[in-house]
DSSP file (Angstrom, degrees, kcal/mol; ACC not computed):
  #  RESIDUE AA STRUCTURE BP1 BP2  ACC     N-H-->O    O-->H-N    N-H-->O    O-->H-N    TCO  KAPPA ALPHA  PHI   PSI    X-CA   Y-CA   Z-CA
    1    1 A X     >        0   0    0      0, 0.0     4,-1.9     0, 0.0     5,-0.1   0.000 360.0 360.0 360.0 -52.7  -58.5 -219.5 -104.8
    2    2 A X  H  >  +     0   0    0      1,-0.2     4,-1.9     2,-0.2     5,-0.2   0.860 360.0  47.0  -7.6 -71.7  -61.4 -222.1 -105.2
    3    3 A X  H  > S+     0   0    0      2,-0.2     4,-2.0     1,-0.2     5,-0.5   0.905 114.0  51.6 -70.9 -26.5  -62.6 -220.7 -108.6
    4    4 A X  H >> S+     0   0    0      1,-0.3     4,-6.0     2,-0.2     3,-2.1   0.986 110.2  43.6 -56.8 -57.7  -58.8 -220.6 -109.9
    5    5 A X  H 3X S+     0   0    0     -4,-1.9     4,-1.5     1,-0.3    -1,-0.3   0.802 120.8  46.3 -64.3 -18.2  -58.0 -224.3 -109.0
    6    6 A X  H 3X S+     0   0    0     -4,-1.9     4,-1.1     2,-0.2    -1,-0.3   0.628 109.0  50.8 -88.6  -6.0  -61.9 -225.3 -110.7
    7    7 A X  H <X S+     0   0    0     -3,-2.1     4,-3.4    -4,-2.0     5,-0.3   0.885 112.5  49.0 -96.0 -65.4  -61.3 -223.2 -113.7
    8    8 A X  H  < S+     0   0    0     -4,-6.0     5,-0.2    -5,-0.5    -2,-0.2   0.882 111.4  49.9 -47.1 -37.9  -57.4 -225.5 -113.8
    9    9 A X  H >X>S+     0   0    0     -4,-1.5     3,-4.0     2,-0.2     4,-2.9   0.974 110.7  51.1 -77.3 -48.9  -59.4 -229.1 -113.4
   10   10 A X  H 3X5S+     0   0    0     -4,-1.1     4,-2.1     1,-0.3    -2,-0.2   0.986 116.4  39.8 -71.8 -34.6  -62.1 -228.1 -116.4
   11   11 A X  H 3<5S+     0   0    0     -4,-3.4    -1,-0.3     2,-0.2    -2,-0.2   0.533 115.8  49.9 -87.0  30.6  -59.3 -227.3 -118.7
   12   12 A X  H X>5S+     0   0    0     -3,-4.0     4,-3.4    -5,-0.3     3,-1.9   0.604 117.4  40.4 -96.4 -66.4  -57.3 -230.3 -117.4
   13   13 A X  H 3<5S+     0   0    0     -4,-2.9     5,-0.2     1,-0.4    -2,-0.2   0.900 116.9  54.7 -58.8 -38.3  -60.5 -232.6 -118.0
   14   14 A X  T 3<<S+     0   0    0     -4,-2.1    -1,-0.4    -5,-0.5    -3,-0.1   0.384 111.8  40.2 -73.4   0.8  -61.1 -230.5 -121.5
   15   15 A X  T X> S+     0   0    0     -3,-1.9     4,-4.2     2,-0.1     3,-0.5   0.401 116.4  47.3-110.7 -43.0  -57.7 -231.1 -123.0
   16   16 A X  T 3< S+     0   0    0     -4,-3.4    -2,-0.2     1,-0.3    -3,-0.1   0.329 115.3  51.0-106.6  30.2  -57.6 -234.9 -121.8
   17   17 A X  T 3> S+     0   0    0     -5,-0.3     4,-1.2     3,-0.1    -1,-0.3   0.508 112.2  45.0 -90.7 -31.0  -61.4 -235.0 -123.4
   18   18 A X  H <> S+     0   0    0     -3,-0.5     4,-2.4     2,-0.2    -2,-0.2   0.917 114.1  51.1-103.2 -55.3  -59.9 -233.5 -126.6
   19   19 A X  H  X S+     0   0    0     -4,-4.2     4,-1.8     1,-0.2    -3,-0.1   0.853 117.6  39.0 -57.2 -28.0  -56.6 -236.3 -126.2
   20   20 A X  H  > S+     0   0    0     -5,-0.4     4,-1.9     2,-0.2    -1,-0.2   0.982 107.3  56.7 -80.8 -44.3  -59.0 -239.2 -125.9
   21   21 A X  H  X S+     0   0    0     -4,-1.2     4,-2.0     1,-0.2    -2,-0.2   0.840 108.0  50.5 -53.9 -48.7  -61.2 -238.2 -128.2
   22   22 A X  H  < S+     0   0    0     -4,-2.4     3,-0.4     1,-0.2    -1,-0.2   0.987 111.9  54.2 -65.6 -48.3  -57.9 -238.0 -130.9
   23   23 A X  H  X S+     0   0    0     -4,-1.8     4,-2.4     1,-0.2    -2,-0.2   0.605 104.1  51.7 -48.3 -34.6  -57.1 -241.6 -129.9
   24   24 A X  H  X S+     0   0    0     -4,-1.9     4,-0.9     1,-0.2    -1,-0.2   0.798 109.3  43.1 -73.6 -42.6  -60.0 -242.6 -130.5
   25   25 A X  H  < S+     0   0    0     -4,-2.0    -2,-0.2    -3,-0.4    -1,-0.2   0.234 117.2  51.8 -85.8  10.0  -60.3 -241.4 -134.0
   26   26 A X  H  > S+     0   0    0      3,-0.1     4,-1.3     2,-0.1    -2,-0.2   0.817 109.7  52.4 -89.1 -56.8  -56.6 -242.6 -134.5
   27   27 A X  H  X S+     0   0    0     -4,-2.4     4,-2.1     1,-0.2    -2,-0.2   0.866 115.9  35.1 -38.2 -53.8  -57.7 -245.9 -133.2
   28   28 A X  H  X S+     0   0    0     -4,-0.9     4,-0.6     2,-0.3    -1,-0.2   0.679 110.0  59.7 -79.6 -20.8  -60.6 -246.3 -135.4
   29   29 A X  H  > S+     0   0    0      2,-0.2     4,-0.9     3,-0.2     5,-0.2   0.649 115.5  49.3 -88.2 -40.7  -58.9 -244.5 -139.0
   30   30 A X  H  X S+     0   0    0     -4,-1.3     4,-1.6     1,-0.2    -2,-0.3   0.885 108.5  44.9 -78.6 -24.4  -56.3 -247.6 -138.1
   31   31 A X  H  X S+     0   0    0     -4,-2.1     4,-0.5     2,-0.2    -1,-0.2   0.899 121.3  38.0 -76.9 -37.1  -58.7 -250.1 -137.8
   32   32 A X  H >X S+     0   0    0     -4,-0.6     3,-2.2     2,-0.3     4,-0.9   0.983 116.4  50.0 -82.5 -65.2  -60.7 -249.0 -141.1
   33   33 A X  H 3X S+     0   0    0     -4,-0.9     4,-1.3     1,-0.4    -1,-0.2   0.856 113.1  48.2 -42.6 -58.6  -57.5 -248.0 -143.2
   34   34 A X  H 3< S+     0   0    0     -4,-1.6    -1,-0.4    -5,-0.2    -2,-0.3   0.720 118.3  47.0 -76.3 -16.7  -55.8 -252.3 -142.0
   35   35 A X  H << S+     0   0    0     -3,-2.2     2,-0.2    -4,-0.5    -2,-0.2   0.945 109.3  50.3 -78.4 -81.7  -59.8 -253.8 -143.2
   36   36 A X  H  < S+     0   0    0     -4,-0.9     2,-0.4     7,-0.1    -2,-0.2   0.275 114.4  47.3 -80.2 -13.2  -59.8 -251.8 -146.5
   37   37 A X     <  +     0   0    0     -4,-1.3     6,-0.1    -2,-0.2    -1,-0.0  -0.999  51.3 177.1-123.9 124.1  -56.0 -253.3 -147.5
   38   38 A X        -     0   0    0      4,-0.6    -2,-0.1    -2,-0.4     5,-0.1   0.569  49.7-117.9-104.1 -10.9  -55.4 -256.7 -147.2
   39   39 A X  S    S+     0   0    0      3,-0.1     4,-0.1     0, 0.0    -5,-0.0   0.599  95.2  88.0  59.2  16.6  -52.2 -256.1 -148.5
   40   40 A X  S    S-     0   0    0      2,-0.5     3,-0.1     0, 0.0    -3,-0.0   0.463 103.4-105.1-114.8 -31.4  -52.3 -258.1 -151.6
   41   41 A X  S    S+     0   0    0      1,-0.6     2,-0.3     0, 0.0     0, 0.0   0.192  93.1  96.8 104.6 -17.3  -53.7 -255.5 -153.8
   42   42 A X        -     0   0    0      5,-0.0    -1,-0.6     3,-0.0    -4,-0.6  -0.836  60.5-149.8 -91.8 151.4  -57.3 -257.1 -153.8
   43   43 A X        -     0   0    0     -2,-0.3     4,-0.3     1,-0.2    -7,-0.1  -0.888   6.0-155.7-118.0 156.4  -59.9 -255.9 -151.6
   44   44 A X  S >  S+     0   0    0     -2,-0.5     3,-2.9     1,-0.2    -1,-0.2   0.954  85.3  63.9 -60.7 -58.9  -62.2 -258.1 -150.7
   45   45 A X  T 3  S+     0   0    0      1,-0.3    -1,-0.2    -3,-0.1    -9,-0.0   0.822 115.3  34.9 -29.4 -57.7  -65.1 -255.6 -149.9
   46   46 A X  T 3  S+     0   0    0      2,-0.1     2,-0.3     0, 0.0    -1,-0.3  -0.018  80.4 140.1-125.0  45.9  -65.3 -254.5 -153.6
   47   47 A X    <   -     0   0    0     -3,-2.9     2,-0.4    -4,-0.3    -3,-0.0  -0.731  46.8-149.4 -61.9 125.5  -64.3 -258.2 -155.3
   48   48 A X              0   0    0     -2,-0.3    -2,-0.1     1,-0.1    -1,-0.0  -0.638 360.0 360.0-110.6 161.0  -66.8 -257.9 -158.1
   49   49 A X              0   0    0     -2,-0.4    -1,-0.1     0, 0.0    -2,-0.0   0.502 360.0 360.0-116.0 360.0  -68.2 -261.2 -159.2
């Protein structure tokens, strides 16, 4: 009974490893994608002078 219910927590903790882990890269894909578009149609980053 023991090994079942510890076998259930590591794929509970490996799934909500795997969900944060998506969030994170969601987080961070949003963050880069709203820097790199100002919405104006320049970017700033590669304003050549």
């Amino acid at each position: 009974m023991i090994y079942i219910l510890a076998i259930a927590m590591t794929v509970a903790m490996l799934i909500a490893t795997l969900f944060g882990l998506h969030q994170e890269a969601e987080r961070v894909r949003a963050r880069n994608n709203s820097r790199r578009y100002d919405g104006f149609g320049i970017n700033p980053s590669r304003r050549q002078f």
